[in-house]
N, C-alpha and C positions, 0 to 999 in steps of 0.2 A: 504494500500500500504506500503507495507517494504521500508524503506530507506536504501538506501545503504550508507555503511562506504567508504568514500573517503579516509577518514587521514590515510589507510597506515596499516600493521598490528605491533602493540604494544610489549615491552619489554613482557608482558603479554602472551602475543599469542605464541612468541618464548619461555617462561617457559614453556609454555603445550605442545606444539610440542616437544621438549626438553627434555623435563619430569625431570626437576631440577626446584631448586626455583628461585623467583624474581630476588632476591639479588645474587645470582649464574650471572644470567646474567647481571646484573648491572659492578659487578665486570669483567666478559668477556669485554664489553665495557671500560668502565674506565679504569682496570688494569690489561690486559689480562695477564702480568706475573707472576701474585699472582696465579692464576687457573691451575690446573693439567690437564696437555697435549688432556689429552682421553675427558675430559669435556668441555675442550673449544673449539676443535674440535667438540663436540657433536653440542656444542650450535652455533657456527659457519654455521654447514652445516642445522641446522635447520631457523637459520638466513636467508639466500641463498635459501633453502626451499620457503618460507612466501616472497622473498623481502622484507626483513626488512632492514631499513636505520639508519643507528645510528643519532640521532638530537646531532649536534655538537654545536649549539647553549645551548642547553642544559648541554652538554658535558664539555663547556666553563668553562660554569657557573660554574659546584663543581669543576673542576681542575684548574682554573684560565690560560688554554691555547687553544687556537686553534689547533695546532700541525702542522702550516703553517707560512710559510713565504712568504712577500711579497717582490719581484724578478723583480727591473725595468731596462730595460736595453733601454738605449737612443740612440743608433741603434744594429742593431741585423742582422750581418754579416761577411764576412770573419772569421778573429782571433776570434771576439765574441765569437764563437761556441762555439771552448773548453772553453773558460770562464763558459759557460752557463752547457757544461757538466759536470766541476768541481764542480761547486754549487748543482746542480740537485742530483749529487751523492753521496755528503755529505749530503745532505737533507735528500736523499731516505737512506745513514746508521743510522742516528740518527728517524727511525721511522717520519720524518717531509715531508708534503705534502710542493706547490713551487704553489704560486697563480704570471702566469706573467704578468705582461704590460709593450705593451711598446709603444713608439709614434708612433701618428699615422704619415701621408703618407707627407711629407714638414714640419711638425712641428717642431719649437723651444723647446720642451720640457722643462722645470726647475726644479731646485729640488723641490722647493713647489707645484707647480702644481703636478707634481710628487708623492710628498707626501699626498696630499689634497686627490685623486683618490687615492692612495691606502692603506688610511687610511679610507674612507670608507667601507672597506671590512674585514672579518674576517682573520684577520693574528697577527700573537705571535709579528714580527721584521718585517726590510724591509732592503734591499740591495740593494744599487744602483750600476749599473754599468755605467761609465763614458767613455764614447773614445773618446768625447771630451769638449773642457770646457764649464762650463753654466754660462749664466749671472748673478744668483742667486748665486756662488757657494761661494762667501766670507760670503754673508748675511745670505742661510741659516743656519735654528734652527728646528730640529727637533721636532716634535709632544709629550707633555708629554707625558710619557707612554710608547712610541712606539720607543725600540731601531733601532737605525738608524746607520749603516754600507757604507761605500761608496768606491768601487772598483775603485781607481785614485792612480796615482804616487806622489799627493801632499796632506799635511797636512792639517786637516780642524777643526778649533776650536770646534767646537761642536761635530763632529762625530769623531769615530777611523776611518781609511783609510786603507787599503788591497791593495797591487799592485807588479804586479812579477819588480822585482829589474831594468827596463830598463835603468837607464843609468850607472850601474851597469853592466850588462848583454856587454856593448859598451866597456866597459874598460877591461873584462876579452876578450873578441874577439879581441882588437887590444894591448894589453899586449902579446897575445900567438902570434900573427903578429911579433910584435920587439923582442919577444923571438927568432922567425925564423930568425933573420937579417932584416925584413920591414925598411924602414924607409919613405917610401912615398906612404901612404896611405890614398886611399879616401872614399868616403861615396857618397853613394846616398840616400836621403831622401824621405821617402814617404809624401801625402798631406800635406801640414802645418800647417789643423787646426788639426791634429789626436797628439795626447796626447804621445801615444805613439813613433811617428815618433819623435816629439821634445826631448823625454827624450832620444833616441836612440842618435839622434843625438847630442844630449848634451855631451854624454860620451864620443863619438870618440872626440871631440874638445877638452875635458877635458883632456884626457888618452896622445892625443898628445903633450897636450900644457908644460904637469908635464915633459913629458922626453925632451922639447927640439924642438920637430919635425916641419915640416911645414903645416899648416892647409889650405887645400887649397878647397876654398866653396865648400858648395855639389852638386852635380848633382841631381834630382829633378823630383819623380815620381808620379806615382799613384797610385801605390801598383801591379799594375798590369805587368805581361811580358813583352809585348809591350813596357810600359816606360819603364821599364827597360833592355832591348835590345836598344831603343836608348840614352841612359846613358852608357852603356855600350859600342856603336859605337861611343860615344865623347870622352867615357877615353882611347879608343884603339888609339888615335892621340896622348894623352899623354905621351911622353918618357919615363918619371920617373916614372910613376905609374908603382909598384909592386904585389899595393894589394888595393881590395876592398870590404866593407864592404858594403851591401846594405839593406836597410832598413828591408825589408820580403823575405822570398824564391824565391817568386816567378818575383820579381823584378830584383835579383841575378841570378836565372834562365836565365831570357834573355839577361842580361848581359856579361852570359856566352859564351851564344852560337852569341852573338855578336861577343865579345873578339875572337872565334875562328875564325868566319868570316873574321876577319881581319886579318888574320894567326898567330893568339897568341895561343900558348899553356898553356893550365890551368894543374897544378900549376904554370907548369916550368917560361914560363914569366909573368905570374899575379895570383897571389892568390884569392882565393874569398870564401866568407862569410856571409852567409843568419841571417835569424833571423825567429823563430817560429818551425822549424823542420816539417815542414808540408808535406815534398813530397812523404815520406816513402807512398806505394801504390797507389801514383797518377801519377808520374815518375818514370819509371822502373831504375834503376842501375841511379839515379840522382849522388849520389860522391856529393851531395854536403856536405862541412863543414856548422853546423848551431847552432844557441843559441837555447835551446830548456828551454822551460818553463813549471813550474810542477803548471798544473790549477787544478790536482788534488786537490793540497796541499792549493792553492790558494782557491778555493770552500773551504777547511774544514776549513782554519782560519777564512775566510770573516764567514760563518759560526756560526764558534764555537762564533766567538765576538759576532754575532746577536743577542744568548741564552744566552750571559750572562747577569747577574744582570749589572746593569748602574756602568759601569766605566769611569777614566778620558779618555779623547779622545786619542788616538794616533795612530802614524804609522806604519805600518809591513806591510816590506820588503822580499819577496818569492825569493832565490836565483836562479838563473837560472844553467844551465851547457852545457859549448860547446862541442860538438858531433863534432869530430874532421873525416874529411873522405878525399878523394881523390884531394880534390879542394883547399886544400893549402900543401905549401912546403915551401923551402928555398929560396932566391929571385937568379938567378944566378950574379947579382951585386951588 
């Protein structure tokens, strides 16, 4: 009785197929930029031919990488996204596969746990992404060996940190506000464990408090349209408000079409100003003004720190830029 070969067919088998050497195809694998175009193609389609799989274990081992990164993101929705597309697409330029986890369904997540699961698995680095804080997040230390990246607005002794500029992003939105003449303006805040919503919110109170102005608490959502149309149908009682800044587009959104409800004209009597740039193809002719954030550029530094050899820890900061459109002016008072 013949046994049959289960293991798969061999570097071997794709030479003879091929009809090149061993080492032809070794080098395909490992260092497919050394090999002339017509050859690596050859060996390629003979690859694909057989179902040959490259042993990346193997692989590992003479190059000393995986050519993966491990990708945890501690929830994984709304804004996330482009975060997540940012990464993905620096990965896939730099030739790097993206192994994800992320919590599961009610879970606490931690950096260690975190780390523990995806240090099990073959990956070069790992990237955390943060929306919001963990109880581990002063204590952890990273895995010898295994650099560690963490996508937050705040500075973390062991790791470098990667975060688009948000309370940053709050001062250049309500600086171009008092450039118009503003001078009382409010904010509405999304959830207030989200990381984000706090640094947003930190700036408008900041940007105010430098020139003078009055800071008058936030109004207070969910991220979602709904809260913010009725945020927006509290600040329409408010006299002096000119202008608002509201947490996410979409918050600002209903904010908007509150403020109209209440017979306000956008800009003319209230200015308004989203964050994320998200509505472009999801609301037709929206006019809204918004902070828009380059997760491009975000993905390539979080990134490029992951690949690099072990440096000191630090921060970087992703500028943002306001996309100025229909939905602010000049205050008429």
């Amino acid at each position: 009785m013949t046994r049959k070969n289960t293991s798969g067919p061999s570097m071997v088998d794709v030479a003879r197929e091929a009809g090149v050497s061993l080492k032809t195809v070794s080098r395909v694998v490992n260092e497919p930029g050394t090999v002339r175009t017509s050859t690596r193609e050859a060996v390629e389609a003979a690859m694909s031919r057989l179902g040959f799989r490259t042993n990346y274990a193997a692989r590992s081992l003479k190059l000393g990488s995986y050519k993966t990164v491990g990708l945890v993101f501690f929830e994984l929705k709304g804004g996330e996204m482009s975060v997540l597309r940012g990464i993905t697409s620096a990965a896939a330029d730099n030739d790097y596969a993206i192994t994800l986890l992320t919590g599961r369904e009610g879970e606490q997540l931690t950096l260690g746990e975190a780390s523990r699961r995806m240090s099990t698995l073959a990956v070069d680095a790992m990237i955390f992404n943060l929306g919001q804080m963990v109880e581990d997040f002063e204590t952890y230390h990273p895995p010898t060996g295994l650099k560690t990246v963490i996508v937050t607005p705040f500075e973390h002794a062991a790791c470098t940190t990667v975060s688009d500029d948000q309370t940053g992003a709050s001062k250049v939105a309500v600086e171009r506000l008092i450039e118009l003449g503003h001078r009382e303006i409010r904010f509405i805040a999304g959830p207030d464990e989200s990381l984000a919503s706090r640094n947003r919110e930190s700036g408008w109170r900041e940007a105010l408090q430098v020139t003078g102005l009055r800071v008058v608490e936030p109004e207070r959502g969910d991220w979602g349209a709904d809260s913010g149309y009725e945020a927006g149908a509290r600040l329409a009682q408010d006299a002096n408000c000119t202008a608002v800044l509201a947490g996410n587009d979409h918050m600002a959104l209903g904010a908007m079409q509150a403020l109209r409800d209440a017979g306000k004209q956008i800009p003319v009597d209230v200015s308004v100003i989203g964050f994320d740039d998200s509505l472009e193809g999801v609301v037709p002719n929206a006019q809204l003004s918004s902070i828009r954030f380059n997760h491009a550029e975000l993905g390539a530094r979080a990134l490029e720190e992951a690949l690099l050899a072990d440096t000191d820890p630090r921060r970087i900061l992703v500028q943002p830029t306001l996309i100025e459109r229909a939905s602010i002016g000049m205050p008429l008072r």
